[in-house]
C-alpha positions as CSV (number, residue, x, y, z in Angstrom):
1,X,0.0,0.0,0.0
2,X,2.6,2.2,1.0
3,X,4.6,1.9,-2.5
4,X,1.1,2.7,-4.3
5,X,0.8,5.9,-2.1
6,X,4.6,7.0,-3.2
7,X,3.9,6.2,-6.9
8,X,0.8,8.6,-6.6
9,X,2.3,11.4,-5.3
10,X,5.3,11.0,-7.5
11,X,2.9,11.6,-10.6
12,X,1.2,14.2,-8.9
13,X,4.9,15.8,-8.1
14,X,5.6,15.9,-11.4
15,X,2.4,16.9,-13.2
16,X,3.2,20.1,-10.5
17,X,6.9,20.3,-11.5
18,X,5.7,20.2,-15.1
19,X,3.6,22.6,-14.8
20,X,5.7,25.1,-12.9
21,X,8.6,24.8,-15.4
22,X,5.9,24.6,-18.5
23,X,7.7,26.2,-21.8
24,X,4.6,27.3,-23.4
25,X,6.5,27.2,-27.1
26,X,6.0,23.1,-26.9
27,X,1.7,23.5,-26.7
28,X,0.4,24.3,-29.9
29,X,-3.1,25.9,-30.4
30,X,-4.3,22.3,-30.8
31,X,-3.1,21.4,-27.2
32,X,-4.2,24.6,-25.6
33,X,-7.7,24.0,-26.6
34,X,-7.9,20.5,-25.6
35,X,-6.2,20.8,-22.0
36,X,-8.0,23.6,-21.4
37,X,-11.4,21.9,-21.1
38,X,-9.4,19.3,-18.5
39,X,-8.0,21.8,-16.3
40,X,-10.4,20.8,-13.0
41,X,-9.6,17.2,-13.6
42,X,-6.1,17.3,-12.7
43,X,-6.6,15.2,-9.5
44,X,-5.1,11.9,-8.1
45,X,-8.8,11.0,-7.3
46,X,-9.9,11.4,-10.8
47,X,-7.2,8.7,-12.7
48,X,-8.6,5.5,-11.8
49,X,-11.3,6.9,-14.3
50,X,-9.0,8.8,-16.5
51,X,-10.5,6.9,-19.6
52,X,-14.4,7.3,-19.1
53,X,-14.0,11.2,-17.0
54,X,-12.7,13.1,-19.7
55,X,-9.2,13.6,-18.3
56,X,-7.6,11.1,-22.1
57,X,-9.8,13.4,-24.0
58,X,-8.0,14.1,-26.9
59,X,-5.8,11.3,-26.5
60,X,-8.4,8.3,-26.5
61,X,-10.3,7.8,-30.0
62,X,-13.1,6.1,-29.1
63,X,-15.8,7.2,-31.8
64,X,-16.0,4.4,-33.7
65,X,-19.6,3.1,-33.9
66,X,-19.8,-0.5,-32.4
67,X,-20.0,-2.0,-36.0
68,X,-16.7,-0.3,-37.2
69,X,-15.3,-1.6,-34.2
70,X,-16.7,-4.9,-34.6
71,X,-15.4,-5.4,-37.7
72,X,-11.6,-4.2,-36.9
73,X,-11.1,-6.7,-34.2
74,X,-12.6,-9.3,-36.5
75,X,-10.1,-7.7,-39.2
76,X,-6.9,-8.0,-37.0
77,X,-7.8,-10.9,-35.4
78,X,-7.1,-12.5,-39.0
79,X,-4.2,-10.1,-39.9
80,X,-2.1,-10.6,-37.0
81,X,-3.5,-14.0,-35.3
82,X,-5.5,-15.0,-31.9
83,X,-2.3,-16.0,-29.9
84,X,-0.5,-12.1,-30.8
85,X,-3.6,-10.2,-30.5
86,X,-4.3,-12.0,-26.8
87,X,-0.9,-11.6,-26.0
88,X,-1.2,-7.5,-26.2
89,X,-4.7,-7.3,-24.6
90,X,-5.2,-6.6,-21.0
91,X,-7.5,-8.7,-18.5
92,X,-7.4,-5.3,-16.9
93,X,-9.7,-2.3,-17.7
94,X,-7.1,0.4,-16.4
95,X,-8.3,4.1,-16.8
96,X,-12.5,2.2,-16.8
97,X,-13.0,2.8,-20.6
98,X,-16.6,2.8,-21.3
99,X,-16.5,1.4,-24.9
100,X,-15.1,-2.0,-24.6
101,X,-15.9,-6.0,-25.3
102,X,-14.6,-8.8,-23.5
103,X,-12.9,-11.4,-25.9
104,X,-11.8,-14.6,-24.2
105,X,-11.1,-12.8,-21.2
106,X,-9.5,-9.8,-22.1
107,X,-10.4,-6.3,-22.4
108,X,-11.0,-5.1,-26.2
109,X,-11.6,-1.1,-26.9
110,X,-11.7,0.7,-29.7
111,X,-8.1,2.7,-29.6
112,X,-5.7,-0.3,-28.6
113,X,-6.6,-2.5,-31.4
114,X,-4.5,-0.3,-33.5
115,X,-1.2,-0.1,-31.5
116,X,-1.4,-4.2,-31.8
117,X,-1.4,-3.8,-35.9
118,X,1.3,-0.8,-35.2
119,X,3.4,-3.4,-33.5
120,X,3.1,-6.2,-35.7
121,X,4.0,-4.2,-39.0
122,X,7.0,-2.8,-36.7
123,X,8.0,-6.3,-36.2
124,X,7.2,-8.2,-39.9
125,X,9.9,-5.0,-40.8
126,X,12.9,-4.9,-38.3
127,X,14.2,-7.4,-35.5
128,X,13.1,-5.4,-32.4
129,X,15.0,-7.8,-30.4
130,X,17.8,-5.6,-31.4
131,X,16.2,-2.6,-30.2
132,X,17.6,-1.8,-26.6
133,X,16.5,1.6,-25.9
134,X,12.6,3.3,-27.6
135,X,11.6,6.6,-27.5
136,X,8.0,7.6,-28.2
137,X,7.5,11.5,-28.9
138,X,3.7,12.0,-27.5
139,X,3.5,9.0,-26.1
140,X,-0.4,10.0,-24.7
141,X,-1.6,8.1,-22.0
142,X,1.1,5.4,-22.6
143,X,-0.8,3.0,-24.6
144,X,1.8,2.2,-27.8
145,X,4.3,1.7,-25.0
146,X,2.5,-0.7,-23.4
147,X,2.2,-2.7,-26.2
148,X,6.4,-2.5,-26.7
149,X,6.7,-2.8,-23.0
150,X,4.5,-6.2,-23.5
151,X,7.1,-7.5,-26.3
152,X,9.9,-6.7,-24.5
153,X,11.7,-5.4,-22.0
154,X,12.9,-2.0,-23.5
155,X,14.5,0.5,-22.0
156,X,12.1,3.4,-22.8
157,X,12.0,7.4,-22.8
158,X,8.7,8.6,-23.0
159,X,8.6,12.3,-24.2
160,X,5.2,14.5,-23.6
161,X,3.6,17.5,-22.2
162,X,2.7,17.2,-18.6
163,X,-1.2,16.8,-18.8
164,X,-0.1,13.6,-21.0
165,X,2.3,11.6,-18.4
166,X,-0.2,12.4,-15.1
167,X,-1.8,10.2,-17.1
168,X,1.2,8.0,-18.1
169,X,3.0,7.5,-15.0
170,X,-0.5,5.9,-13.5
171,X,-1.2,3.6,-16.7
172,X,2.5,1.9,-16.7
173,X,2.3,1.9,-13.2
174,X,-0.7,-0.1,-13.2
175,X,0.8,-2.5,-16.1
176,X,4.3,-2.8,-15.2
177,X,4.4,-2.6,-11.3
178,X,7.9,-4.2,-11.0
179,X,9.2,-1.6,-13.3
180,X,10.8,1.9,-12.8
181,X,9.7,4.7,-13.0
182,X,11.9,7.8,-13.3
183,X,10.2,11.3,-13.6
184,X,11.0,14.5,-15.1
185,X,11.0,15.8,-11.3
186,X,13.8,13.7,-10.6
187,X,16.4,15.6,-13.0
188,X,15.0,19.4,-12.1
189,X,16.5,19.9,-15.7
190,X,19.3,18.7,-15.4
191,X,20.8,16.0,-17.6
192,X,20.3,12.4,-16.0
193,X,23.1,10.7,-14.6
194,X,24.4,7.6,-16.0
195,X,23.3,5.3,-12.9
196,X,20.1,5.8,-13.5
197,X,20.3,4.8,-16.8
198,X,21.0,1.5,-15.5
199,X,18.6,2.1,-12.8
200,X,15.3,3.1,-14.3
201,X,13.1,1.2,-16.9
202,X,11.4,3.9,-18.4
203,X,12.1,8.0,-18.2
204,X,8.9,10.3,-18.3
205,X,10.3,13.7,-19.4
206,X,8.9,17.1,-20.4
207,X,9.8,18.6,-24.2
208,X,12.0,20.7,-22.6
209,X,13.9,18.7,-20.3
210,X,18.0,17.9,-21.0
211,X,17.9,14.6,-23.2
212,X,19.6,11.5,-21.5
213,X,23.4,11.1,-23.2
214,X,22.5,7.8,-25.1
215,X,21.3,6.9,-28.5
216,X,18.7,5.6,-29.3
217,X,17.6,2.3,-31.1
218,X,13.9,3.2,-32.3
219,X,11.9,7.0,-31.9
220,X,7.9,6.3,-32.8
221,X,5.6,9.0,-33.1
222,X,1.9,7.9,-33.7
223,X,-0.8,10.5,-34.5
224,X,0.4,13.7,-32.5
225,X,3.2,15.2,-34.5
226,X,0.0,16.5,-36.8
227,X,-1.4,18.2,-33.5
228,X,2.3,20.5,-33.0
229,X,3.2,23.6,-34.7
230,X,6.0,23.3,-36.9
231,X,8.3,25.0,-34.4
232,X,8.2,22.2,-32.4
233,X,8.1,19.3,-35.5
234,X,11.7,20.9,-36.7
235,X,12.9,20.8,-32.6
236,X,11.8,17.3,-32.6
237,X,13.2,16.2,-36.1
238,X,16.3,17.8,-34.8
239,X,16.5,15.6,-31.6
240,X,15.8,12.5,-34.2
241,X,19.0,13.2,-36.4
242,X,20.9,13.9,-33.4
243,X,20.0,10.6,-31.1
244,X,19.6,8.4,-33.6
245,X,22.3,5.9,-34.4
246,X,24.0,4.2,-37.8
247,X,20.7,1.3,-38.3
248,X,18.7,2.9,-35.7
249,X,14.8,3.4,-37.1
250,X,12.0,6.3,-37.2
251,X,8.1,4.7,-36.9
252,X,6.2,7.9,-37.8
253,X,2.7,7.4,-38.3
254,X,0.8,10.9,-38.7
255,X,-2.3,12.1,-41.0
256,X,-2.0,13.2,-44.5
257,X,-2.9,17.3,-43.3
258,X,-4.6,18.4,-39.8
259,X,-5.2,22.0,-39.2
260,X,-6.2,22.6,-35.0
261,X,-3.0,24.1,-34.8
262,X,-4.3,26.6,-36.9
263,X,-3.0,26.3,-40.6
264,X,-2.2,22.3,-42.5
265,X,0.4,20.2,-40.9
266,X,1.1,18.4,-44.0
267,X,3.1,14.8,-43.7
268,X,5.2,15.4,-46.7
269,X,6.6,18.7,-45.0
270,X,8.1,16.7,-41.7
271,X,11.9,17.8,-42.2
272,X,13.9,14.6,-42.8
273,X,17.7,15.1,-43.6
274,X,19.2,13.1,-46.5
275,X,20.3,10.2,-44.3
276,X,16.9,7.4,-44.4
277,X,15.9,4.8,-46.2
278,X,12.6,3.9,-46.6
279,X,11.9,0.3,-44.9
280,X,7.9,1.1,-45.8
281,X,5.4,3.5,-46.8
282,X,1.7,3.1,-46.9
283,X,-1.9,4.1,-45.7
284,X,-2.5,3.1,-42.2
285,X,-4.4,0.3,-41.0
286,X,-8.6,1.3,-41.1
287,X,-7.4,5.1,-41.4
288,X,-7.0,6.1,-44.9
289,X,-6.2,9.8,-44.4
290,X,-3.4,8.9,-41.9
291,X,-0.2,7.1,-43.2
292,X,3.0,5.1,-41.9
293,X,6.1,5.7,-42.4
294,X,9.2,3.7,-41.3
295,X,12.7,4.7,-42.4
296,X,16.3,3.1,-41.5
297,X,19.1,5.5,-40.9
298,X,21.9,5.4,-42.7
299,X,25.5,7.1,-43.2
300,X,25.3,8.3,-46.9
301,X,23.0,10.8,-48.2
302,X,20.0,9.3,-50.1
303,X,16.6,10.8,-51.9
304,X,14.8,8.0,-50.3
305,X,13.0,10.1,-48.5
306,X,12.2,12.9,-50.5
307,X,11.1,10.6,-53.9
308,X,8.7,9.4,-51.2
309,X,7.5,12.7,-50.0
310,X,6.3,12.9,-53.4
311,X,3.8,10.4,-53.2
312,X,2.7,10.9,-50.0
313,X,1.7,15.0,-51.3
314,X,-0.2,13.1,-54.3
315,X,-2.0,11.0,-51.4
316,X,-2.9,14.1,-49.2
317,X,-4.6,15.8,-52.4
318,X,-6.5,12.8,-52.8
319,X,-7.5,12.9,-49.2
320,X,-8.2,16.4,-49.3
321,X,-10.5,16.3,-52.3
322,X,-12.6,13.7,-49.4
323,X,-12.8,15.9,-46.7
324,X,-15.9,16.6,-45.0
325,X,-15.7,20.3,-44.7
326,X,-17.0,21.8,-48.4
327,X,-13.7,25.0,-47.6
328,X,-11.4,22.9,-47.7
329,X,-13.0,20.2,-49.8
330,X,-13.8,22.8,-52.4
331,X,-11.0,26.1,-52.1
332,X,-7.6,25.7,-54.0
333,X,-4.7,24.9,-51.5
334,X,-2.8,27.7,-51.1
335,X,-5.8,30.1,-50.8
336,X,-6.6,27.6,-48.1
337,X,-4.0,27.9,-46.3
338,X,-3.7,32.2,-46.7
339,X,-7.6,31.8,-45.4
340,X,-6.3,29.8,-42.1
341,X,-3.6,32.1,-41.6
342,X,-5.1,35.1,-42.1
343,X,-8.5,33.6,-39.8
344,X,-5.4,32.6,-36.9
345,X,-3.9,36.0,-37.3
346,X,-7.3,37.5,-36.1
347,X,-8.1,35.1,-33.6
């Protein structure tokens, strides 16, 4: 009992250290909006709910009509097999999602279905046994890690904003209770020493906390790159090229264009350097107007990359051309994007 009180006030340590020390140049318009509506929910009280209380809002897609969602577990029970989909489920409903089924035993919901088929194309395309050390940027509530945490025992650096890893710390926790734990708290922005590299398990730090002196096997970014300003994309993409080793790899998975930043975040825009080869590229699983991208790096220049880009700009006009909203569906892209900056200049 007493180790569960210390892990709870460790979280809510550093969700107040976090805050304190908050460089506002790492939330984009996208994450202002969303974590202001969960500013009252903030409490140690509130996470054993975090998933049905509104505190993953914005980090939890759960809209997926019953049917859809039906049919995707059907769909990836065939793609990736009974024995590796059970072996990724939980038998625990941590954070009390509303929207779930029970499938032999296990807890199904309609947002970790896709970190299994994340995983599994991931592991049809490199040898993650390999992989020592994985960093997710945006990791949300933790729920890709889990799944990596599942297949191995990684040594993981979690990177997110501070309303993310309140919720973090408590989900791992929950999951991995033998594991741990070090929080952004613990460095006060300083650069972590080398025992606890050895030490910890996984590293919960802030955007603008000193990064650890290691390299780094695997950096993954699922769907939240698209939700940052490109400020912060080209700080990030920066961090990539410098921590990433000779054969290390970059799982970026991120929609065509978003615009709650306030103008496009286009995919084919993400500033690679000439160093990547592409291992794949394709539409993601169920989500057609999102795509995955997986590159290699490597120690000659290439235009891997960039002949890729090229496609993928072809893709996001086709998207576009879908979307549901008749401006953008219907108005030429770069008057578009002069309307959205000239409509964010005034807001």
């Amino acid at each position: 009992m007493n180790k569960i009180i210390t892990h709870l006030k460790d979280i809510e340590k550093n969700y107040k250290f976090g805050i304190e020390s908050y460089n506002q140049e790492f939330k984009s318009d996208h994450w202002r909006y969303i974590n202001k509506k969960k500013t009252s929910l903030y409490e140690i009280k509130k996470l054993k709910n975090f998933r049905n209380n509104d505190l993953s809002f914005g980090l939890d897609d759960q809209f997926y009509s019953n049917k859809q969602f039906e049919n995707f577990f059907l769909d990836l029970l065939k793609e990736c097999g009974e024995k590796y989909v059970l072996k990724f489920l939980s038998k625990k409903n941590i954070g009390n999602v509303r929207n779930f089924k029970i499938y032999k035993k296990h807890f199904v919901d309609r947002h970790e279905i896709f970190f299994i088929k994340y995983l599994k194309d991931l592991e049809r395309n490199i040898n993650l046994k390999k992989v020592k050390w994985v960093c997710e940027i945006g990791s949300g509530y933790g729920g890709f890690l889990s799944k990596l945490l599942k297949f191995k025992n990684f040594k993981v650096v979690a990177i997110d904003l501070p309303e993310s890893h309140f919720l973090t710390g408590f989900f791992l926790r929950k999951h991995f209770p033998k594991k741990k734990i070090y929080y952004s708290f613990q460095s006060k922005n300083k650069k972590i020493e080398k025992k606890d590299l050895s030490k910890y398990d996984i590293f919960l730090l802030y955007p603008w906390d000193l990064f650890p002196n290691i390299k780094i096997d695997l950096f993954v970014n699922t769907r939240s790159m698209m939700e940052m300003d490109y400020k912060t994309i080209n700080n990030y993409f920066d961090l990539i090229h410098k921590k990433s080793k000779i054969g290390s790899y970059f799982y970026n998975i991120n929609r065509y264009y978003k615009d709650t930043t306030g103008y496009p975040i286009e995919f084919h825009r993400y500033p690679y350097d000439g160093k990547w080869k592409v291992i794949f590229s394709r539409s993601s699983w169920k989500q057609n107007h999102t795509h995955c991208l997986l590159t290699k790096r490597i120690n000659t220049f290439s235009d891997d990359v960039k002949c890729e880009m090229k496609v993928i700009k072809k893709k996001m006009y086709k998207e576009i051309k879908k979307d549901s909203r008749f401006i953008r569906r219907s108005m030429p892209d770069f008057l578009y994007k002069i309307y959205k900056s000239i409509k964010r200049l005034v807001k």
